[in-house]
Each structure stands twice: as C-alpha cells, then as structure tokens.
N, C-alpha and C positions, 0 to 999 in steps of 0.2 A: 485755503489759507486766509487767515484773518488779519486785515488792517490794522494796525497798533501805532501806528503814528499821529495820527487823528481819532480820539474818540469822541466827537460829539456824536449825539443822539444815542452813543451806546449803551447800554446796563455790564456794570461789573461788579460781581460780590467777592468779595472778598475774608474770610474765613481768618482769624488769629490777627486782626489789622490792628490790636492795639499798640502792638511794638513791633520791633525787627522789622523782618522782610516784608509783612504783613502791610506794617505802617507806612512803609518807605514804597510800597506796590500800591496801596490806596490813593498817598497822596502825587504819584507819580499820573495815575490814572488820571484822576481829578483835572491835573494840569493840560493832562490829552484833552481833556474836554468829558468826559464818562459819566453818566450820572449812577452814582456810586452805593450799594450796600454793605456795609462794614457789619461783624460780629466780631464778641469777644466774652472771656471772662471776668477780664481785667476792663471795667466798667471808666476806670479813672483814665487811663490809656485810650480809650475808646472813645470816652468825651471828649478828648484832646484832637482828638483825630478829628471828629466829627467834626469840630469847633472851626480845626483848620482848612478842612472843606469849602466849609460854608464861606469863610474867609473868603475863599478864593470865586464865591461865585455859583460854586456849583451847587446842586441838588443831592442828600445822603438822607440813606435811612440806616440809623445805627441801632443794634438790639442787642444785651447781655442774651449769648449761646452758649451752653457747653455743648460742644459737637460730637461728646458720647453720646446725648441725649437726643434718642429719637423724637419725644413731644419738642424738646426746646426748634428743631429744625422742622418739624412740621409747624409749628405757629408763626417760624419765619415764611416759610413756602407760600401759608397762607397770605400771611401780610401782602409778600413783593408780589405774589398773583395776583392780587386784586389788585396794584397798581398798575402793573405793565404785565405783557402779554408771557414773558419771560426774559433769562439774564441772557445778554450775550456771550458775555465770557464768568465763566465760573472758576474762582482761584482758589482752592481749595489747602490752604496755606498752615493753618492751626496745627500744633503740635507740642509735644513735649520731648527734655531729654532726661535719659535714665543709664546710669555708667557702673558697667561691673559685667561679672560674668553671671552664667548659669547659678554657680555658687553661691554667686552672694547675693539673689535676688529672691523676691517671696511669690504666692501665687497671686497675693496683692498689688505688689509691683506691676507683675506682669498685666494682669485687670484692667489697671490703669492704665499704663501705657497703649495697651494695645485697641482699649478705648477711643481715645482721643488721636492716636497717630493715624489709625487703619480706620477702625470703625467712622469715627469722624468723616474721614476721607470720602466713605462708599455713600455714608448715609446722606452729603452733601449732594456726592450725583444722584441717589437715589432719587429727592426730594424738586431737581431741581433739571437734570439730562430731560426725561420725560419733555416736558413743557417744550422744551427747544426743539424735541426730535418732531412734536404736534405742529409746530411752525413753519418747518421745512422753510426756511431759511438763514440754514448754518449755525455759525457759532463756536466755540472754542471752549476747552474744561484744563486747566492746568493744575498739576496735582505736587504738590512740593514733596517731593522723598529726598533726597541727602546722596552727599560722596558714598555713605556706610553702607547703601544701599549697590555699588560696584566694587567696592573695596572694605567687606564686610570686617569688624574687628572684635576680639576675645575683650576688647576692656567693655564693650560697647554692645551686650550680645541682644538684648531684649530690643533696644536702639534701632541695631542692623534690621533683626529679622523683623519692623513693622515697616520700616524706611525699604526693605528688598521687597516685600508685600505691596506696597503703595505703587513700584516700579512697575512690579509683575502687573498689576492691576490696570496699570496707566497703558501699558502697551498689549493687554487683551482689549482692555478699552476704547483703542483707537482703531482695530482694527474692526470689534464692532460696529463702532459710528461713523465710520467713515462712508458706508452706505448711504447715510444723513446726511453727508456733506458737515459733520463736527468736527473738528480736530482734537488729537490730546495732546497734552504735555507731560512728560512726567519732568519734573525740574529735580535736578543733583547739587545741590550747591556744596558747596566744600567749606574752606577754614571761613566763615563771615562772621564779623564782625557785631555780634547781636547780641540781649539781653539771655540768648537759652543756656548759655555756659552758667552766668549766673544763677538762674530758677531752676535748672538741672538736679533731679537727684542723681546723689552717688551713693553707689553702695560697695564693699568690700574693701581693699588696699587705699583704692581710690576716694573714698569717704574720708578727707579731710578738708579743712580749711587751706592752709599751703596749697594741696593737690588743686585745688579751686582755683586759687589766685593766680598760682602760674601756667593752666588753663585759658583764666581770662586774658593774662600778662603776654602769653603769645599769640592772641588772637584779635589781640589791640594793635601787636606789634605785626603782624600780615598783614592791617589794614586794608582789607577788602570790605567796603562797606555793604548795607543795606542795600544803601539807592543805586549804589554801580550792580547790585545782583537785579534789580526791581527793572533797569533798564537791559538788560538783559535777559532776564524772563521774557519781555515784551518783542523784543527781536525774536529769541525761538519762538515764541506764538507767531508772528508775523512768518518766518520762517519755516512752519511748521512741520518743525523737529517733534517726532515722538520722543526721544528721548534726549536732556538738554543739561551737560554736563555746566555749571558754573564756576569758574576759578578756573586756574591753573592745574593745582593740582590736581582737582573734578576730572580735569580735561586728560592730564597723565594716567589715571586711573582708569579709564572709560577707555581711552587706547592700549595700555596694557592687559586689561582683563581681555578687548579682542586679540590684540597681536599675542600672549602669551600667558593663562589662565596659572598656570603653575609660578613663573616668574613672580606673580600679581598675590600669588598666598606664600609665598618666603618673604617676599617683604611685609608685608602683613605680621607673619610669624616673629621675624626677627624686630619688627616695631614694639611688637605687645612683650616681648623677653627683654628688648632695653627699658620699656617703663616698666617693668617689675621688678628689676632691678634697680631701677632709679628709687621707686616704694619702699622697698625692702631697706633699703640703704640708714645708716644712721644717721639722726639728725644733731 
C-alpha cells in the first residue's frame, strides 16, 4: 500500500487535470507535497492548474494530451523519462460522457468514446506501468471508471460499457501487479459534482437542453464535490482497495450488485422507465 498523506519526493501524473476530479486530485496532490505531471485537452484549464501549482511551491510539468492518441502519450513518456526514473502514482482520470441508448448512437459515437474512456486508460499504463515495474520499488495506478460501471444504465449504454471496461481492466490489473508490489485502483465515483454533465454529449430522448440543465441542477443540488472525491481517492490508494466505490450512492450500488445482482437491474430498469417517461411527457 502506498502513503498518500505525505507526498513529497513523490511523482504523480495525472491524466484529464484540467477540470473536475482531475483538477481537484492534482491540486490536492500538489498540497501533499508531489511533484506533479498534469495532461489535458483543454490547454486553458491546464494552464490554470499548472499556474496554481507552481503557486504553491511545487514542481509540474504540464503538456496538451489527447489520451486516444498513442504518439501524444508516448512524447509524454518520453519527456517524464528523461526527467525522473518514473511516476510513482499514476491517475489515469480523463474522460468523456456520452448519454443515450444503443439506438440513438453512431459508430462515430461509439470511436470516440471508447477512445478516450478505455483506450486512453490502457495506453496510459501502457506507456508508463513498465518503468515502475523495472524499478521494483512499488507504486500505485488508479484508474477512474464510474458508479455506471456497477450499476450499469440503458440511458447511458456506450458510457456504462467503457466505465465496466476500465473496472474489468483495473481489477485484472491488480492482480497482475501485485507480483511488483503495484497496487490498483479502479475508482467509482457516483453523482460529483463536475464540469462532465455539461461537455457530455447526449443523444436520443435525452438530447435536449431542459434534459441538460436539470442534469446539472441535480448534481449541484447532491453537492458532492471534486475535492471531497480527490481526498478520497487518496485514502483508497492508501488503503488499497482494488475497487473504490465513491459517494453514497457508489457505495449503495457496489453493495447491492454483491448482496443481490437481480434486485440491482429492477431498479435500474424501473429508473430508466420513469426518465422516459419523464421525456416523453409534454412540455
């Protein structure tokens, strides 16, 4: 298990850091003491981060990544290789959301998504596990998949199956590395409070504005933030939980699917039949 309450002298990369959980698990790090590598898309988010780092003292190297692209993360690999030997903790966070069923999605859709959610995910350990395992001196990989990923949903079907992928992967994964002395994490976070409801595509019923706002509107109104999941991430690493339900509700679902697998898809069922009815409904 790895220390997370102290990180000086550690390396931590951090994957999707310009906003949400990303930004809130970067600058949390930073405060442990971590000397920090951030990526992102969103270059303007990313220099804010980086900005606020540095603020604080610490050491960052920030680089525009798409984490579909294999070159973009091997020219990272390269970079952080030549500076240190490798990352101690790798948080493999980046992602997108995409809302609708089978129905109302393209093969394009699916490309995308399953790019940046999965692929992203693998290609980060790919690029960067290695190094740590040549070290033989531990280390930690945490891999962000979602509640959708134990509590899979028909509104959410392309969403679920990269988020249950990430899961699956995170816990062959650990029992891989554990040989190494690595830990994983697969993290589940549930309703947080983050920018992905808003940059979310939606497709079908759910492809409205309304459908968006009262989305965001209940997930303002949860109030689980960022930084309450970002200091909980850090305890399941510390803790080292393979798998690391976040929220409440996270938590309801992850004991349901064991205590009672069928219970766990009626409500499921009967969740997606009242918002489609809710859709359907006249405005």
């Amino acid at each position: 298990m790895m220390e997370t309450k102290n990180l000086e002298g550690r390396s931590v990369l951090v994957s999707g850091a310009a906003s949400g959980i990303g930004r809130a698990l970067a600058l949390e790090c930073a405060r442990r003491g971590a000397r920090l590598v951030i990526c992102d898309v969103n270059e303007k988010g990313l220099g804010e981060v980086e900005t606020a780092v540095r603020e604080m003292g610490r050491e960052v190297l920030a680089r525009r990544v798409d984490v579909a692209k294999e070159s973009d993360w091997r020219e990272l690999a390269t970079l952080v290789h030549a500076d240190r030997e490798c990352v101690d903790l790798l948080v493999n966070n980046a992602g997108v959301g995409l809302g609708g069923g089978l129905l109302d999605t393209t093969i394009e859709d699916w490309d995308w998504i399953l790019g940046i959610n999965l692929r992203g995910v693998v290609l980060g350990c790919h690029f960067f596990v290695p190094r740590m395992v040549e070290r033989k001196r531990g280390g930690h990989v945490v891999n962000v998949a979602s509640m959708a990923a134990l509590a899979p949903s028909e509104t959410l079907v392309a969403y679920s199956t990269t988020k249950s992928a990430v899961l699956g992967f995170s816990e062959a994964l650990a029992d891989e590395l554990q040989w190494h002395g690595i830990g994983v994490t697969g993290v589940c976070p549930g309703f947080i409070d983050t920018p992905i409801v808003a940059s979310s595509v939606l497709r079908g019923p759910s492809a409205s504005d309304e459908a968006r706002a009262q989305a965001q509107a209940f997930y303002r109104k949860r109030g689980y933030t960022a930084e309450r999941t970002a200091i909980n991430i850090l305890k399941a690493v510390a803790r080292g939980r393979i798998v690391a339900p976040i929220s409440p509700e996270s938590w309801f679902a992850f004991g349901l699917r064991r205590a009672s697998p069928s219970a766990l898809r009626y409500l499921m069922r009967r969740m997606g039949e009242r918002l489609r009815r809710e859709l359907a409904a006249p405005r």
